[in-house]
C-alpha positions as CSV (number, residue, x, y, z in Angstrom):
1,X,94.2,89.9,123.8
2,X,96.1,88.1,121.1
3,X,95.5,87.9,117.1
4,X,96.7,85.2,115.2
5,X,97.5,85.4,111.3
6,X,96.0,83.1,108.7
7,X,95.7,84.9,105.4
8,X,94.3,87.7,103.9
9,X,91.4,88.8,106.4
10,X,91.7,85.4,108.3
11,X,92.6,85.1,111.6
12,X,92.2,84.2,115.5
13,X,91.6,86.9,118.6
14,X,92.2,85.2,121.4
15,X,90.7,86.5,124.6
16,X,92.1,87.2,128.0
17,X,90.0,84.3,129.6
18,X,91.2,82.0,126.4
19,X,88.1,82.7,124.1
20,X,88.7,82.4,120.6
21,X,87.2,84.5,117.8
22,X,88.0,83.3,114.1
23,X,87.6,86.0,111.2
24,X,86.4,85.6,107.8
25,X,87.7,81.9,107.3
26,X,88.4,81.9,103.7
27,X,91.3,79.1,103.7
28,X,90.7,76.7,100.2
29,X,92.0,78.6,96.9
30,X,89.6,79.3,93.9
31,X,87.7,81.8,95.3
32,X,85.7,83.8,92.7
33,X,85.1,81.1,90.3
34,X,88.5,79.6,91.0
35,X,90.8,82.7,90.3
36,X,91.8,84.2,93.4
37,X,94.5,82.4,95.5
38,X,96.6,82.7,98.4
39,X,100.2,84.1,98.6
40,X,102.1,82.6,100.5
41,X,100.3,79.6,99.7
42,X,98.5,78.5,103.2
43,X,99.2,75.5,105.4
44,X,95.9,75.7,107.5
45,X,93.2,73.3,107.2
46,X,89.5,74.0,108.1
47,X,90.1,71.5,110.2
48,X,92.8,73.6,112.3
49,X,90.4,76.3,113.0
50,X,87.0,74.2,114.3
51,X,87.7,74.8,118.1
52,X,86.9,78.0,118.4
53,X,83.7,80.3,120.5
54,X,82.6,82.5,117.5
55,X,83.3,83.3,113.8
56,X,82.7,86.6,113.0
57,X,81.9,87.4,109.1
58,X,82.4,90.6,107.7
59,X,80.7,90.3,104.7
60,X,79.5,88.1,101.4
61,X,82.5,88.3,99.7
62,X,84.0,85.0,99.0
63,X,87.3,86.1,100.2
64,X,85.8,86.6,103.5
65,X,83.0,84.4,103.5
66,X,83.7,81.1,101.5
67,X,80.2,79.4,100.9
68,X,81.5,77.0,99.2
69,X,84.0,75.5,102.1
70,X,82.0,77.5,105.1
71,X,82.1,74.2,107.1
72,X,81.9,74.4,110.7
73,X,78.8,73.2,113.0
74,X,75.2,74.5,112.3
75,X,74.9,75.9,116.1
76,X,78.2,77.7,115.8
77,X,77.9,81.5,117.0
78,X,77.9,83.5,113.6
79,X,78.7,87.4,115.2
80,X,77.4,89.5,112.0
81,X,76.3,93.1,111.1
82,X,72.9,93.8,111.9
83,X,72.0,96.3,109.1
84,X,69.6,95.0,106.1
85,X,69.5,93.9,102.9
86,X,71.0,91.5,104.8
87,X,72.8,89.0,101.8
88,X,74.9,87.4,104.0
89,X,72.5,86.2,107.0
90,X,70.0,85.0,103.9
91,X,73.0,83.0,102.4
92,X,74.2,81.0,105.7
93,X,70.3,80.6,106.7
94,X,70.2,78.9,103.4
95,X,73.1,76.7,104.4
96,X,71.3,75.4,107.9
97,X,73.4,78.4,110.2
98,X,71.1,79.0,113.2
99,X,73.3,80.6,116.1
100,X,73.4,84.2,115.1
101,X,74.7,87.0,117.3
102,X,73.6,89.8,115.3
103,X,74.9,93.7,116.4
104,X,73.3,97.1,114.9
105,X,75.3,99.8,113.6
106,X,77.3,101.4,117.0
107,X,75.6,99.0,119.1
108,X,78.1,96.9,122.2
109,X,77.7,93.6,123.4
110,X,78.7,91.3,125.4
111,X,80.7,87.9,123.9
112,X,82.3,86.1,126.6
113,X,85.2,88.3,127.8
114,X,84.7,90.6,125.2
115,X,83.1,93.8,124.1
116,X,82.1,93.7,120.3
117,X,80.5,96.5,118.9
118,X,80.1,96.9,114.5
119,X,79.9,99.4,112.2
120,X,78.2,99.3,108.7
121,X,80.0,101.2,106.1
122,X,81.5,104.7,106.7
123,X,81.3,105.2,103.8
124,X,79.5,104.7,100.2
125,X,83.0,104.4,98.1
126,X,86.0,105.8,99.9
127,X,87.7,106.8,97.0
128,X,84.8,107.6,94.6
129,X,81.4,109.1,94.1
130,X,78.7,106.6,93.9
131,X,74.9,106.3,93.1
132,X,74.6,103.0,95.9
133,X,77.7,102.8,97.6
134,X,78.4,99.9,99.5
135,X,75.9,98.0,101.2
136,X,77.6,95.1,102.4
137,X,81.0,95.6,104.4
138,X,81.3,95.7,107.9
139,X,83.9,96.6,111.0
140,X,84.2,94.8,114.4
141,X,86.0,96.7,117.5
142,X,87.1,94.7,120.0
143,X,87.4,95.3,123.5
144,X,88.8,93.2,126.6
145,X,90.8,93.8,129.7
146,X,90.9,97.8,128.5
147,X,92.8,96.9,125.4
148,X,91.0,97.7,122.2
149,X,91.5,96.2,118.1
150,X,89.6,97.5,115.2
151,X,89.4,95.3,112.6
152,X,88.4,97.1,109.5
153,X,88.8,94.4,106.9
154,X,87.3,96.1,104.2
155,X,85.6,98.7,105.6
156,X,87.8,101.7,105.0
157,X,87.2,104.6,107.2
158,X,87.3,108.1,106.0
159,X,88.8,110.8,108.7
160,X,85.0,111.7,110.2
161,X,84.6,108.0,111.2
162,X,88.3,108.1,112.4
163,X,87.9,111.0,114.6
164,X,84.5,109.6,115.5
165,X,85.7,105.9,116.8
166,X,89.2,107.7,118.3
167,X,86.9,109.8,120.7
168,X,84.1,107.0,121.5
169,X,86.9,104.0,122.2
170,X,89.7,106.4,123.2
171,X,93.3,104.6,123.1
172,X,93.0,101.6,120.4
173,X,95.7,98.9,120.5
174,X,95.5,97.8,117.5
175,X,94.1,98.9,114.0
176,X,94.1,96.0,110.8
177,X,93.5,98.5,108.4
178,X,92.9,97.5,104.2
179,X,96.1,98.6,101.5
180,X,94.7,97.3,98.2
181,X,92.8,98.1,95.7
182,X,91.0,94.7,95.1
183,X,88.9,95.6,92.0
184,X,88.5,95.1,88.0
185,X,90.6,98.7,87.1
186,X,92.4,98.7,86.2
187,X,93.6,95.0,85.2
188,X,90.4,94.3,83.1
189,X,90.3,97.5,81.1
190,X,91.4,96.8,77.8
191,X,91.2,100.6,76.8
192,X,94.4,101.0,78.5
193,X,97.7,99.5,77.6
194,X,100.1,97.3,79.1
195,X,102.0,100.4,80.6
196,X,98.9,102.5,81.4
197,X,98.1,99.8,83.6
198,X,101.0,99.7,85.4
199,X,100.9,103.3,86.0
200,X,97.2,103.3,87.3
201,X,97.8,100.3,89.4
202,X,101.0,102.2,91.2
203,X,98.8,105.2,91.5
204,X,96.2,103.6,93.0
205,X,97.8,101.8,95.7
206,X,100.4,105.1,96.3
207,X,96.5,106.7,96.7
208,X,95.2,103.9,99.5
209,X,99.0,104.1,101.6
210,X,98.2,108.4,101.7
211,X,95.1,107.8,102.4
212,X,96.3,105.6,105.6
213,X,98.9,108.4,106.6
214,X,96.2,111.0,106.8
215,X,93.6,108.9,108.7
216,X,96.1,107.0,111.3
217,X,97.2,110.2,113.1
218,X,93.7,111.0,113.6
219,X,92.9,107.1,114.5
220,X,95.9,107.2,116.8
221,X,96.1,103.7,117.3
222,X,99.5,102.2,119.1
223,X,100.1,99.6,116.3
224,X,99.0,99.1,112.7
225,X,98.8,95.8,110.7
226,X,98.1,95.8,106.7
227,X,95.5,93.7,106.7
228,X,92.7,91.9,104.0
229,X,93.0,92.2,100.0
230,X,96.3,89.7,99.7
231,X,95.6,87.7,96.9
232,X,97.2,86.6,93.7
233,X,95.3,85.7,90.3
234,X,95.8,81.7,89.0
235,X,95.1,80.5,85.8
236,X,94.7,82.1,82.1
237,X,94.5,85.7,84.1
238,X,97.5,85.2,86.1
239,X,99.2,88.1,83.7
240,X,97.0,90.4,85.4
241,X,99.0,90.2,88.7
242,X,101.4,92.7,87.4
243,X,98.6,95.5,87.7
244,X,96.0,93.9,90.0
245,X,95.6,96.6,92.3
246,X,97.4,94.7,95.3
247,X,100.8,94.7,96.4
248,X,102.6,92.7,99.3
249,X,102.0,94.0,103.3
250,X,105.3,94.5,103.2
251,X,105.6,97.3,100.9
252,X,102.6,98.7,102.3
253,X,104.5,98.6,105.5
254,X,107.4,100.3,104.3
255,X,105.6,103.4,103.0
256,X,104.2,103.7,106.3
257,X,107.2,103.1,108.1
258,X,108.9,106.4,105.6
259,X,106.0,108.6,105.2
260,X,103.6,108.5,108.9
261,X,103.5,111.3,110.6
262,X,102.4,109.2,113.8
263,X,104.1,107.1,115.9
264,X,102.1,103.7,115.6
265,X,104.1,100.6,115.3
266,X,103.5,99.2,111.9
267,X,104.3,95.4,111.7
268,X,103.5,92.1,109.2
269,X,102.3,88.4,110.3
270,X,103.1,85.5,108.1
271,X,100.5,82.6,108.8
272,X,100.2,81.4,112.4
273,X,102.1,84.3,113.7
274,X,100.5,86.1,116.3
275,X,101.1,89.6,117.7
276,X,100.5,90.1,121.6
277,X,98.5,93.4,121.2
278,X,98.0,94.0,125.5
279,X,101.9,94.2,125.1
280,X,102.6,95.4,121.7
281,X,105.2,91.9,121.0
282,X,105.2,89.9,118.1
283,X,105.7,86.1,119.4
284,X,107.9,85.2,116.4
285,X,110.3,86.0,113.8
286,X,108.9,88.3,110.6
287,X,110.3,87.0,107.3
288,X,109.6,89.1,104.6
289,X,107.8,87.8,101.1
290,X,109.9,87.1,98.7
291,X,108.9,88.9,95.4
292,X,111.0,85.8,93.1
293,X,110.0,83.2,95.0
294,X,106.3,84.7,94.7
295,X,106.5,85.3,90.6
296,X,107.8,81.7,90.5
297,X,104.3,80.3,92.4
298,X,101.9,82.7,89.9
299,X,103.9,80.9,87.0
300,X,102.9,77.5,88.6
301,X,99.3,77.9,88.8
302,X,98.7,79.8,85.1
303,X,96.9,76.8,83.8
304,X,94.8,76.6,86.6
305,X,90.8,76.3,85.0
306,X,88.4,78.2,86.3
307,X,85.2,77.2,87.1
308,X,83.0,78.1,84.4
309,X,85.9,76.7,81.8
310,X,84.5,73.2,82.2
311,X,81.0,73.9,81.7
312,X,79.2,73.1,78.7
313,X,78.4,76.0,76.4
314,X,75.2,76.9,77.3
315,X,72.0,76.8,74.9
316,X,71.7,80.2,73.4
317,X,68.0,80.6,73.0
318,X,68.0,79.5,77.0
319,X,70.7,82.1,77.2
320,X,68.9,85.0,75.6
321,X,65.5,85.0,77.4
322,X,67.7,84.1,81.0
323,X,69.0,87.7,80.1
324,X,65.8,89.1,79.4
325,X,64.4,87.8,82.7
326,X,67.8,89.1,84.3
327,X,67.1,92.6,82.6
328,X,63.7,92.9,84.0
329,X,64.9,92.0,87.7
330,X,68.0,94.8,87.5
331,X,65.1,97.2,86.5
332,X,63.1,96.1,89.4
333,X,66.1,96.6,91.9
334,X,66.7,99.8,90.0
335,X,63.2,101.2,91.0
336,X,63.6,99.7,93.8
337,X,66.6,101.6,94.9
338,X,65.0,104.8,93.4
339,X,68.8,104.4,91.1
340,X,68.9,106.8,88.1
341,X,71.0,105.3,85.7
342,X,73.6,106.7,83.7
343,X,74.9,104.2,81.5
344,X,74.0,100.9,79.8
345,X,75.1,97.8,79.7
346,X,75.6,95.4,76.5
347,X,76.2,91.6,75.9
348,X,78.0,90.5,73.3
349,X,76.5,87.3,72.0
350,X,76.0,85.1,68.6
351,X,77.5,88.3,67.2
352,X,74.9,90.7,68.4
353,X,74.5,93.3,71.1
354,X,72.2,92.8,73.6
């Protein structure tokens, strides 16, 4: 088994009998209404990545499922997460998908050459109490020829489900576990200031790296590859980079390589590089990012417009009973969801709270 690199939580398994698996294809810039892009900026084309068995999509986030660019043939197999509410299945049924290979929580089956099993999410929030938690995220194990990869895009394990898939799958290969933060805090809390950002957003990310040294020696696994949440912001945000929540695989990497207390090999792909998991080799030569050249890009694409900059301004009266009818949905989900709330939430608009 083989994985190549695209970007972010993009890439290609590559069977032992030559079948290919793509992940969460999100290739075209301006995901999230035209913010989030790629670093290094990418050289594949959808049209490099149509000739392949499967596509398997993690979730409904647009920087693992692009509906906007998701263009590949109606009949191809779609390999998702069984587990409802299903937003993601509903979504590409919209968009004429019919081919779905669809695998419950813990449940194995058979694609081709490989074993595929999923997992829903180990957890609500990884890091945080919460009321709902996470209902969308997913994992996919793969298995062929007794080697074994667990990619965990965003679906960070705690050390229960660690300990749990080390003793079902035994010796893993490979493990693509998530670094970053990928989140509003703290870049969009104006409470704090320029330096209490910076501080939070090194916190943070020191707090996901720990967080991979005390779960890899209970995962085991005989290589580990920093994987998913590598973007940078464009346009009128792009100042926001400096305390996203992210950082470069490569500093991940190196905290790992200092402060592990296992002996996995830790490595980094740059697009279209592929790591040879059956015999631990990477097929080319690593070149690190480089942090000038990368500032130099995020200055180029500042005046970048986001989507919603060239609407029109919307009619306010419209505006005011669309929020109303928004209101009384979010109740109904709320009661739905048997969700106490503990807050509130107000809209700013024509000068008045709403």
């Amino acid at each position: 088994m083989k994985f190549k690199f695209i970007g972010n939580a993009g890439g290609l398994f590559t069977g032992s009998k030559g079948t290919k698996i793509l992940c969460d294809p999100w290739i075209i810039d301006g995901v999230f209404e035209g913010a989030w892009y790629h670093y290094p900026p990418l050289k594949t084309k959808l049209s490099d990545i149509q000739n392949v068995d499967g596509i398997y999509v993690s979730h409904i986030h647009p920087d693992h499922y692009d509906e906007r660019n998701f263009n590949f043939p109606k009949d191809i197999p779609l390999i998702i997460l069984d587990e409802g509410p299903n937003f993601l299945k509903k979504n590409l049924i919209n968009k004429g998908f019919n081919n779905f290979v669809e695998i419950k929580n813990d449940q194995t089956i058979q694609f081709k050459e490989f074993n595929l099993t999923t997992y829903k999410p180990f957890t609500k929030h990884i890091f945080e109490e919460s009321l709902i938690g996470n209902l969308i995220d997913s994992a996919l194990v793969l298995n062929d020829d007794n080697v074994t990869a667990i990619n965990f895009n965003d679906n960070t394990p705690d050390e229960n489900a660690c300990l749990f898939l080390k003793n079902k799958f035994k010796t893993i290969d490979l493990a693509m576990l998530n670094y970053n933060a990928a989140g509003p805090y703290p870049s969009c809390f104006n409470n704090l200031s320029t330096n209490e950002k910076i501080k939070e957003n090194n916190r943070i990310l020191k707090r996901n790296f720990d967080h991979l040294c005390k779960i890899i020696p209970i995962l085991q696994p005989k290589s580990i590859f920093p994987f998913a949440g590598a973007y940078i912001i464009g346009g009128k945000n792009y100042y926001k980079n400096e305390y996203l929540g992210t950082t470069t695989w490569d500093e991940c990497a190196d905290y790992l390589r200092d402060n592990l207390k296992f002996n996995s090999k830790v490595f980094c792909l740059r697009e279209n590089q592929t790591y040879d998991i059956k015999n631990q080799q990477q097929l080319e030569n690593y070149k690190r990012i480089d942090l000038t050249e990368m500032k130099n890009y995020i200055q180029s694409i500042k005046d970048k417009k986001y989507d919603y900059e060239n609407d029109e301004m919307p009619n306010i009266s419209k505006l005011l009973n669309d929020i109303k009818i928004a209101s009384s949905k979010m109740l109904e989900r709320v009661k739905k969801f048997n969700i106490i709330l503990q807050s509130s939430v107000f809209i700013e608009l024509d000068n008045k709270n709403i």
